[in-house]
DOVO-90652 format. One record per residue (C-alpha): chain; residue number from 0; x, y, z. Coordinates in Angstrom, 3 decimals, padded with zeros to 6 digits, always signed. Layout:
ATOM   mol   seq         xx         yy         zz
ATOM     A   NUM          X          Y          Z
...
% end
This chain:
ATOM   mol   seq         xx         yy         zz
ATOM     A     0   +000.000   +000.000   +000.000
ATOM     A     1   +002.610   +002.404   +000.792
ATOM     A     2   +004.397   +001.406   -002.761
ATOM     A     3   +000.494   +002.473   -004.274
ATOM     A     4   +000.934   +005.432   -002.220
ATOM     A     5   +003.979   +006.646   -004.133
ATOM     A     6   +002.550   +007.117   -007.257
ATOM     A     7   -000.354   +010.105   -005.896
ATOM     A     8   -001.536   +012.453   -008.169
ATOM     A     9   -002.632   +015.022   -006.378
ATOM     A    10   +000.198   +018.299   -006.483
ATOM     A    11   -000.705   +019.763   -003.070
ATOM     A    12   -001.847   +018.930   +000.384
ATOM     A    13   -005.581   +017.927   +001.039
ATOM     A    14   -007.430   +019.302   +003.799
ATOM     A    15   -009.994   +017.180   +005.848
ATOM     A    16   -013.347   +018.093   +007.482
ATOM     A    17   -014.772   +016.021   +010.756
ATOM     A    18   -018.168   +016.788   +011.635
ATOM     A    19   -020.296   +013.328   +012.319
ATOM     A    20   -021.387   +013.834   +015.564
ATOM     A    21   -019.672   +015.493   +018.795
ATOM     A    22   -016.228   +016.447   +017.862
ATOM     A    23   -014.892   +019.108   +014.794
ATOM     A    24   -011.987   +017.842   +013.321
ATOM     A    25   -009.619   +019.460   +010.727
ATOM     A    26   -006.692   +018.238   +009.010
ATOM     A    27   -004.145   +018.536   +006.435
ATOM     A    28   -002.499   +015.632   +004.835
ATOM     A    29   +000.006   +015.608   +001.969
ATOM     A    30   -000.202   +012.736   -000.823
ATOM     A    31   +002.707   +013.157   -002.047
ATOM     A    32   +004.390   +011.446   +001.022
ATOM     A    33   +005.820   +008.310   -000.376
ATOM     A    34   +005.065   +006.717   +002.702
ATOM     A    35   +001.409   +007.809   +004.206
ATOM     A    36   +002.963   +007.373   +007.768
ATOM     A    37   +004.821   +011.145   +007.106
ATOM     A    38   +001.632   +012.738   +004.816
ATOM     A    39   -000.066   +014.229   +008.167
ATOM     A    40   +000.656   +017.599   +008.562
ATOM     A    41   -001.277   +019.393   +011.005
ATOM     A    42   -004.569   +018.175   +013.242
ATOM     A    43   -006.499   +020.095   +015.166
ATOM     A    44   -009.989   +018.636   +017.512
ATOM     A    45   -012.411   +019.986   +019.240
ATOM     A    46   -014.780   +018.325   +021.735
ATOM     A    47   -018.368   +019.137   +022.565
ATOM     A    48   -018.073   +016.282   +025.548
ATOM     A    49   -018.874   +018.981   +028.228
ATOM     A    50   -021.499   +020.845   +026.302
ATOM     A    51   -023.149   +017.315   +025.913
ATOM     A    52   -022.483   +016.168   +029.677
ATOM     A    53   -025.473   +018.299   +031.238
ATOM     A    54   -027.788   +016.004   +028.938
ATOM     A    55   -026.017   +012.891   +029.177
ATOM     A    56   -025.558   +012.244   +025.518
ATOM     A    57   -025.345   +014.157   +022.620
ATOM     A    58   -027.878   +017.126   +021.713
ATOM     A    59   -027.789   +016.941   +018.020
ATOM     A    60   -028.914   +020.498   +017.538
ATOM     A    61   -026.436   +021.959   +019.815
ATOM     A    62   -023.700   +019.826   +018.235
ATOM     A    63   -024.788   +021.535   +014.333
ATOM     A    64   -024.479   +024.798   +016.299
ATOM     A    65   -021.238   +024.056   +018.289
ATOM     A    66   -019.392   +022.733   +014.490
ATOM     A    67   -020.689   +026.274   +012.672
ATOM     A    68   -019.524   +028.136   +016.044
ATOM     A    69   -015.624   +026.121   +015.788
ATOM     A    70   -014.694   +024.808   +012.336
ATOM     A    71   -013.741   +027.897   +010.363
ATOM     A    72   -011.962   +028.962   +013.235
ATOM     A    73   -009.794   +024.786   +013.683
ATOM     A    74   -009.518   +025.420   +009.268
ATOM     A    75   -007.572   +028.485   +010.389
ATOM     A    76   -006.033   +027.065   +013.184
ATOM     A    77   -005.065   +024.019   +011.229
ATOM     A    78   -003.448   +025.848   +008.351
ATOM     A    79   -001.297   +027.512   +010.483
ATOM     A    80   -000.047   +024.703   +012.258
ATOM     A    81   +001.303   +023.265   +009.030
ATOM     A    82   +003.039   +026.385   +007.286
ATOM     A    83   +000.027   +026.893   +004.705
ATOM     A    84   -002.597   +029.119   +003.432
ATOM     A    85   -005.815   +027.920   +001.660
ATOM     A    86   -004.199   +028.575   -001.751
ATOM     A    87   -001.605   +026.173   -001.336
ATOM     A    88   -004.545   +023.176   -000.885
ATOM     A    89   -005.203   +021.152   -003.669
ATOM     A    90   -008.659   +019.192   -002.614
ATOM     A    91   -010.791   +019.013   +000.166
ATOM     A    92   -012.859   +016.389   +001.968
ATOM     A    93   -015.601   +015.965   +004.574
ATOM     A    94   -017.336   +013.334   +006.039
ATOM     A    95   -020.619   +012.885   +004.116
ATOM     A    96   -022.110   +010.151   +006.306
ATOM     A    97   -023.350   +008.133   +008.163
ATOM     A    98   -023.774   +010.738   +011.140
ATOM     A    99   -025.906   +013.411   +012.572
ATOM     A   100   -027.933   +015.492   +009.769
ATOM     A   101   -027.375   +018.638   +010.814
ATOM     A   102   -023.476   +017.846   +012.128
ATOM     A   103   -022.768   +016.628   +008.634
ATOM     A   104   -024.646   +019.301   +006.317
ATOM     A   105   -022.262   +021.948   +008.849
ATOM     A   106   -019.023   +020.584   +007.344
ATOM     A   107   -020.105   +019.584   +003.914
ATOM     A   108   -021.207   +023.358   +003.382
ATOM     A   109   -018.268   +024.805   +004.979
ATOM     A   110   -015.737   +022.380   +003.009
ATOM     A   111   -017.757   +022.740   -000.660
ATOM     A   112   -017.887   +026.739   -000.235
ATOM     A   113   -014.284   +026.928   +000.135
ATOM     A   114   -013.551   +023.643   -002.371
ATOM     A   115   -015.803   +026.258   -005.280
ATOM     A   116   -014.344   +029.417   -004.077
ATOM     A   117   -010.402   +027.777   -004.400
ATOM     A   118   -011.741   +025.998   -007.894
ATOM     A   119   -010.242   +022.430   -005.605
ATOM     A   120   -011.571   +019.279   -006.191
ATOM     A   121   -014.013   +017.999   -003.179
ATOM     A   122   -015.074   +014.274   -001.909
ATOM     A   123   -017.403   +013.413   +000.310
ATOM     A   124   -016.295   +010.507   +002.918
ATOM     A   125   -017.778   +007.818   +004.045
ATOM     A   126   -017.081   +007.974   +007.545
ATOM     A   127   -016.583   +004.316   +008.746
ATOM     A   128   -013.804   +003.858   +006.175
ATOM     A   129   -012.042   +006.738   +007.612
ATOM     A   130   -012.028   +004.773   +011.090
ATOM     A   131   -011.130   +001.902   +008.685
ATOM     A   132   -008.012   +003.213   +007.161
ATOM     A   133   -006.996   +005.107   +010.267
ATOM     A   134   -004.117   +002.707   +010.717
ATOM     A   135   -002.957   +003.755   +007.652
ATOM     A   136   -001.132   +006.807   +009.671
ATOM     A   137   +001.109   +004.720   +011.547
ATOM     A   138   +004.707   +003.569   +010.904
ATOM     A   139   +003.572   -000.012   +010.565
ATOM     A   140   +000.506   +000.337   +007.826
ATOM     A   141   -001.363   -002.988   +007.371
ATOM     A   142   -001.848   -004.529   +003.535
ATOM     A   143   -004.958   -006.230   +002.631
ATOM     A   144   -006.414   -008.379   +002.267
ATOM     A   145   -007.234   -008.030   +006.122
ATOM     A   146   -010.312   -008.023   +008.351
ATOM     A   147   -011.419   -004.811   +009.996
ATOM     A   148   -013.324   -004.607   +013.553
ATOM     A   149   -014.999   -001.208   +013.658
ATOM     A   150   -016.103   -000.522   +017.071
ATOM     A   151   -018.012   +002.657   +018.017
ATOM     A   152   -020.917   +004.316   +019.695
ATOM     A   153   -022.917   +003.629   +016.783
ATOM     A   154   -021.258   +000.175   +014.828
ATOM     A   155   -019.962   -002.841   +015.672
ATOM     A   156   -019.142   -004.396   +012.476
ATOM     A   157   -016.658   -006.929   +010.737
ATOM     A   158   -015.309   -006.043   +007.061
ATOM     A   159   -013.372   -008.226   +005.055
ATOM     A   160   -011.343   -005.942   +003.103
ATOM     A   161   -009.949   -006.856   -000.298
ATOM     A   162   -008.631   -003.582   -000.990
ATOM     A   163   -009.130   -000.155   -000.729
ATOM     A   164   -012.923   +000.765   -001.351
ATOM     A   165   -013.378   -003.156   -001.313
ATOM     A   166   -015.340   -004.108   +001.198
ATOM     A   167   -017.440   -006.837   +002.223
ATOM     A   168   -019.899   -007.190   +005.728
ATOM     A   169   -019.068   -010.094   +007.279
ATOM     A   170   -021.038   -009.106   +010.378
ATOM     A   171   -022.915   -006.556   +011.911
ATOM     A   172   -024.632   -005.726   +014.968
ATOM     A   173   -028.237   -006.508   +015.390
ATOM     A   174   -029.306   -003.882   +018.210
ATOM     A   175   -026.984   -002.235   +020.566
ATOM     A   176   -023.443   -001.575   +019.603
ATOM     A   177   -020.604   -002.309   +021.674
ATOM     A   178   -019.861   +001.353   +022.369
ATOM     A   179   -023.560   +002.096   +022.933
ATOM     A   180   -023.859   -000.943   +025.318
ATOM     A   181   -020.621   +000.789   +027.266
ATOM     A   182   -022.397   +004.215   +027.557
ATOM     A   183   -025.803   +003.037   +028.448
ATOM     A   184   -024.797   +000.259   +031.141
ATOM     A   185   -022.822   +003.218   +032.568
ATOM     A   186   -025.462   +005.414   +032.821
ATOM     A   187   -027.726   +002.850   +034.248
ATOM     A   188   -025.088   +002.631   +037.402
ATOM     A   189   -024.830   +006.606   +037.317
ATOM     A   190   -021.896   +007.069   +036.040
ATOM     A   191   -020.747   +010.288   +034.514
ATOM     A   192   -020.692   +011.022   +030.838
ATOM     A   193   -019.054   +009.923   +028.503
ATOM     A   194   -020.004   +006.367   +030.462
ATOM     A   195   -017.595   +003.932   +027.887
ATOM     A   196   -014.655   +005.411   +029.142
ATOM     A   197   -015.563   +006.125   +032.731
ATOM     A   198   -016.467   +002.518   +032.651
ATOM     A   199   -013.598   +001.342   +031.349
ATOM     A   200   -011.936   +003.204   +034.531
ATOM     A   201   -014.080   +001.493   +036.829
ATOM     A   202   -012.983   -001.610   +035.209
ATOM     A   203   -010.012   -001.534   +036.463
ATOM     A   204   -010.931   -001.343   +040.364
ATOM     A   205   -012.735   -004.643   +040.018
ATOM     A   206   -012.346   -008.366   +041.282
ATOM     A   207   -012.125   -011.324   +038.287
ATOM     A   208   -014.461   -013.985   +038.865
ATOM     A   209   -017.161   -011.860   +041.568
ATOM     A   210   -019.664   -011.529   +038.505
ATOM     A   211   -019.921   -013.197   +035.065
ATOM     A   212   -022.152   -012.646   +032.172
ATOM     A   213   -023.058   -014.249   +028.942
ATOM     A   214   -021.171   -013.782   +025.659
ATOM     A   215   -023.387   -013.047   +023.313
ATOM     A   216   -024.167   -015.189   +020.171
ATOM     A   217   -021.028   -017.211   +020.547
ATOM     A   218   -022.718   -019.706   +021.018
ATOM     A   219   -023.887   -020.504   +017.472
ATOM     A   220   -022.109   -019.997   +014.044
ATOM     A   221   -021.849   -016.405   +012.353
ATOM     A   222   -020.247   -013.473   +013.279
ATOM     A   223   -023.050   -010.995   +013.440
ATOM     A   224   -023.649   -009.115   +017.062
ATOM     A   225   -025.983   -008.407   +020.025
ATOM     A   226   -025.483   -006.586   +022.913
ATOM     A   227   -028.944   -005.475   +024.220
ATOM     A   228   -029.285   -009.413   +026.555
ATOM     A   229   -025.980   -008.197   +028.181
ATOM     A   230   -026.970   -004.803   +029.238
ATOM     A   231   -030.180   -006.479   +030.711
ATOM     A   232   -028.193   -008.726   +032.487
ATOM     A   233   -026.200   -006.139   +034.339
ATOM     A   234   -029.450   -003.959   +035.022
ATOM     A   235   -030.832   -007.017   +036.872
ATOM     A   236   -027.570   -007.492   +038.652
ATOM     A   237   -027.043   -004.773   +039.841
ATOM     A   238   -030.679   -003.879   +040.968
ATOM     A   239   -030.198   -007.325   +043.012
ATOM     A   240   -026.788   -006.243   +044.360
ATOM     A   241   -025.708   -003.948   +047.466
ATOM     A   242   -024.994   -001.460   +044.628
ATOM     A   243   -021.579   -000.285   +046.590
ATOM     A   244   -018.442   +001.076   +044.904
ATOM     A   245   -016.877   -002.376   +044.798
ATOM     A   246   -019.710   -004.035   +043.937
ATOM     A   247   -020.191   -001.489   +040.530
ATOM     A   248   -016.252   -001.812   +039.956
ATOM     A   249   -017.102   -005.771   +039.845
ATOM     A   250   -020.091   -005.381   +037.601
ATOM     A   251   -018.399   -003.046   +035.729
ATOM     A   252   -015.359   -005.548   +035.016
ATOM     A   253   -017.378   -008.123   +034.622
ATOM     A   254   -019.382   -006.214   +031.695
ATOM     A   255   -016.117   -005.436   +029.947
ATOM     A   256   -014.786   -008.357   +029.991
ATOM     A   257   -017.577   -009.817   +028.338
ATOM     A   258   -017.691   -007.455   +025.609
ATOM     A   259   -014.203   -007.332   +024.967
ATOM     A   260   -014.044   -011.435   +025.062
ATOM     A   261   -017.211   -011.659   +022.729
ATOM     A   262   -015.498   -009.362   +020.272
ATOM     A   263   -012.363   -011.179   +019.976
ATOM     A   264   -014.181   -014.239   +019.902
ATOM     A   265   -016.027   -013.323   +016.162
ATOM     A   266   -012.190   -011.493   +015.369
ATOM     A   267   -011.203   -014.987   +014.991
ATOM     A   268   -013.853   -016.523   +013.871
ATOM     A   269   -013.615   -013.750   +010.850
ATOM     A   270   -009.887   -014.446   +010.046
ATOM     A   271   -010.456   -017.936   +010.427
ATOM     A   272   -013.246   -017.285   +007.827
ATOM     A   273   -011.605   -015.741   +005.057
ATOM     A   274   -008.097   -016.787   +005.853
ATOM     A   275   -006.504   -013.460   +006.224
ATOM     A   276   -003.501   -012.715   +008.677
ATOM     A   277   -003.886   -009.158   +009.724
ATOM     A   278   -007.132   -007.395   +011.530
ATOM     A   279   -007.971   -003.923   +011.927
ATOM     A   280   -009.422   -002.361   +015.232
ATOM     A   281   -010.732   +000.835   +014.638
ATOM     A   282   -013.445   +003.192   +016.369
ATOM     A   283   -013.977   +004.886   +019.498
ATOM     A   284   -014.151   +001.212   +021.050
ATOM     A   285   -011.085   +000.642   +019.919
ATOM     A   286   -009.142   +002.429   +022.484
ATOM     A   287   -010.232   +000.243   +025.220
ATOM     A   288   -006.945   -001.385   +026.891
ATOM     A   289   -008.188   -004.638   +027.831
ATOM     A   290   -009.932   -005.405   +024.317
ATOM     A   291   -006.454   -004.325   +023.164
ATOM     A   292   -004.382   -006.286   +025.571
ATOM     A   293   -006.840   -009.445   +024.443
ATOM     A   294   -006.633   -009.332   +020.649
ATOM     A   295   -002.784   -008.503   +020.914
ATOM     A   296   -002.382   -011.587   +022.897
ATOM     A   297   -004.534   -013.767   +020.659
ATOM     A   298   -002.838   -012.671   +017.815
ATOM     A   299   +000.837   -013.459   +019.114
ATOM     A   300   -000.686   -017.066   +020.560
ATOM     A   301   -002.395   -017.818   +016.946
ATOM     A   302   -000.255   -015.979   +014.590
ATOM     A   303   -002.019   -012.950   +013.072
ATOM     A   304   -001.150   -009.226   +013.114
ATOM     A   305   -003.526   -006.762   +015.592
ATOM     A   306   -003.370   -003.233   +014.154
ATOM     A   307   -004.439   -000.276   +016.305
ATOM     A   308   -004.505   +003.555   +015.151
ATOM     A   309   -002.900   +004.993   +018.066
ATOM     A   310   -005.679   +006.394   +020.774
ATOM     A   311   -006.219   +010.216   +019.535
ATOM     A   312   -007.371   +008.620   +015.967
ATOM     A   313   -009.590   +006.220   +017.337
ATOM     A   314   -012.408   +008.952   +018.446
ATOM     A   315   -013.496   +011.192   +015.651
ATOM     A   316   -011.008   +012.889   +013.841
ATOM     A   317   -010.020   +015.113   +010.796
ATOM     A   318   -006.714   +013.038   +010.544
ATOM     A   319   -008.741   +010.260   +008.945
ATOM     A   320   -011.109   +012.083   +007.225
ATOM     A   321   -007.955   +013.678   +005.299
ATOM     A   322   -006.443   +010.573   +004.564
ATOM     A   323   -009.092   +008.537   +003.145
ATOM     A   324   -009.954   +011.447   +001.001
ATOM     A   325   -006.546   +012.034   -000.309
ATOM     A   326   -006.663   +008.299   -001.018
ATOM     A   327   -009.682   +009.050   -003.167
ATOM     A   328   -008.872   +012.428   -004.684
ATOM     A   329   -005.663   +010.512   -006.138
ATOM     A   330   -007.633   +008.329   -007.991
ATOM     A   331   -009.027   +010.502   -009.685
ATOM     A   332   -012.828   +010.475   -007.778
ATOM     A   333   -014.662   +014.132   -006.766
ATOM     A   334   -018.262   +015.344   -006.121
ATOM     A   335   -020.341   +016.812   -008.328
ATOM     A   336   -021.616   +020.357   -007.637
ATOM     A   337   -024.393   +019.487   -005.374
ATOM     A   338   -023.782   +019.256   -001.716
ATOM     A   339   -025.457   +016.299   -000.029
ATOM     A   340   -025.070   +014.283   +002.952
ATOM     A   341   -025.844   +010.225   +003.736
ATOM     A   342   -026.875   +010.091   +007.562
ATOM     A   343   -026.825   +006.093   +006.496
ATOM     A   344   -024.415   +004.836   +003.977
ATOM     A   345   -023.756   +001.323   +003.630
ATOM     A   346   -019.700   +000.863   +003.212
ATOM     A   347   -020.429   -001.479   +000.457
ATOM     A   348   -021.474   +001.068   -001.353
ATOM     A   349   -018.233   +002.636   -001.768
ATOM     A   350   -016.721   +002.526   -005.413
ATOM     A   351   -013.295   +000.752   -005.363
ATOM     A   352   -009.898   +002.969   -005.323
ATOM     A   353   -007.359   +001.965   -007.876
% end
């Protein structure tokens, strides 16, 4: 891939536009890099986690707000970081979808405006394949054919990857996603927001063994995912429990491990699938250290390759937004003039990069 890489054909820098959900990102990545490892160039993020914490969860209207209140000032701040102006860009991107309506339409206008007033090229991206190639900005890029875990608030899902705009659903999740599972059992015990992470925390405070819950749908073929039984499980737990600090560091470990196990358990199953060597871990979820610690460890026992973004690229992020757009700018794919937005997008959509 980085050989591929080589051969861009864009002349300047692209700039990338994050607006999804609950963070504005901006960044600036070069093609011409040989190697896609040394193409960032400046990233800026914002986060709207304490606007969002007096609701506990996002407020979508307040997020659209929020992005048209910060991005043109992150472009600025952004360009300035890396030595540039805008006239020294030579496309720009912007997550199109899936997301938040009004979050998305916020940076799609923004980037397009500027794309038609610097006569650039534009591409809308698909967001999930920006968490997908997100690895791509570290020393140690995979190659495909691999299979990608994305793991988020919103998706748990395994791709098969043949190459780049290649993709194939191997499984998906059939209610809650992992991410969603971590921030609503969280909130169910009262903990503050964002409840994944805090959870996670917790985690770490409690005893192996005091509670144990079911892995979900391992227990028959496929690779597809449920997490809605689990969250139950821990409600009624911990409405029967003495609902103490220990006790909601116990449930709390407990929960992860189970979700953390159950993932790793259909990571295998997926490589074991479609024979590939190398898997992916991308999304919010993603950062967790114990689902790390596990699919590192199975990987070294069974002989695949784990590869992580590292942690500020696993949330939303401009970074990847830039990258995967680059990616497509260089093969010669835009927009056309009208600016529109895909709140769902199916990744299999995607047209294939040469």
């Amino acid at each position: 891939m980085t050989e591929s890489f080589a051969k861009a054909g864009i002349s300047a820098p692209v700039l990338g536009v994050e607006t999804s959900c609950d963070e504005t990102g901006v960044a600036i990545f070069d093609p011409r890099c040989a190697d896609p490892a040394q193409g960032l160039l400046a990233h800026t993020l914002y986060s709207q986690i304490r606007m969002h914490a007096d609701y506990g969860g996002v407020v979508p209207e307040l997020a659209s707000r929020d992005h048209v209140r910060k991005l043109l000032p992150l472009v600025r701040e952004t360009l300035a970081r890396a030595g540039l102006q805008a006239r020294d860009l030579g496309g720009v991107a912007y997550t199109a979808g899936p997301g938040l309506v009004g979050a998305l339409l916020v940076g799609a206008t923004a980037a397009r405006a500027l794309a038609w007033a610097l006569e650039l090229p534009a591409i809308g991206v698909h967001h999930m394949e920006g968490h997908l190639l997100a690895p791509l900005l570290e020393a140690d890029p995979p190659q495909p054919p691999f299979v990608a875990l994305l793991v988020s608030g919103g998706h748990s899902m395994l791709i098969e990857v043949a190459a780049i705009g290649r993709y194939r659903l191997l499984g998906d999740t059939l209610d809650d996603a992992a991410g969603e599972a971590f921030d609503k059992t969280a909130k169910l015990m009262d903990l503050p927001y964002p409840g994944g992470p805090a959870l996670a925390k917790l985690a770490e405070q409690g005893r192996p063994g005091v509670f144990r819950f079911a892995r979900p749908m391992t227990d028959r073929p496929g690779l597809d995912f449920s997490f809605s039984g689990l969250k139950t499980q821990v409600l009624l737990a911990w409405r029967a429990s003495d609902q103490s600090e220990q006790t909601k560091a116990d449930i709390a470990r407990a929960f992860e491990e189970a979700i953390v196990e159950t993932l790793a358990i259909k990571c295998r199953r997926a490589l074991a699938a479609t024979g590939a060597r190398a898997l992916v871990v991308a999304g919010g979820v993603g950062a967790n250290r114990r689902l790390r610690a596990e699919l590192a460890e199975a990987g070294t026992r069974e002989g695949f390759r784990v590869h992580f973004p590292r942690l500020e690229f696993c949330t939303d992020n401009g970074a990847m937004i830039a990258l995967a757009g680059a990616l497509r700018l260089k093969a010669g794919q835009h927009e056309t003039p009208a600016i529109a937005v895909r709140p769902r997008w199916d990744l299999q959509e995607l047209a294939p990069v040469a």
